[in-house]
C-alpha positions, 0 to 999 in steps of 0.5 A: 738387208742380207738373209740366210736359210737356216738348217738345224740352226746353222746357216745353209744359204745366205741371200742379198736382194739387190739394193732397193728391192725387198725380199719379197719381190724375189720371192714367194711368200712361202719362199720367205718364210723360209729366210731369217734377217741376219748380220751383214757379217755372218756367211754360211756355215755360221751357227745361230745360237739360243740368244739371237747371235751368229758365230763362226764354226770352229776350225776344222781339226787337222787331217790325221792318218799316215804321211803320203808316199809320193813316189815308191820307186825314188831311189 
C-alpha cells in the first residue's frame, strides 16, 4: 500500500512500507494520522481533488525574460 502526506490538498510525501509490514509498524499512531491511502500512480506534487482523486500538477509555464548573454567579449 502507498501513503502520501498531504499539504493543503497536495501531496508533499509519499511513503511505501516494505512488502508485508503495515503502516503502522513504522510509525506512531499520531504519525499515522498524518498519512492518507492513495493510488500506486500518484507522487508527490499530485493534487487531491473534492471527489477523492488525485491529478498530476500542470506544467510549469515557460521561463520568460531576456535571452542570456554568454559572452560579451566574442567578436
Amino acid at each position: 500500500m502507498k501513503y502520501a502526506r498531504l499539504f493543503e490538498n497536495t501531496v508533499g510525501e509519499v511513503f511505501v512500507p516494505l512488502s508485508g509490514v503495515d503502516i503502522s509498524e513504522c510509525f506512531t499512531a499520531e504519525v499515522c494520522q498524518m498519512f492518507s491511502v492513495i493510488p500506486d500512480n500518484v507522487e508527490v506534487g499530485w493534487i487531491k481533488l473534492p471527489d477523492g482523486s488525485f491529478v498530476a500538477p500542470p506544467d510549469p509555464a515557460p521561463e520568460t525574460g531576456p535571452i542570456p548573454v554568454t559572452d560579451l567579449g566574442a567578436q
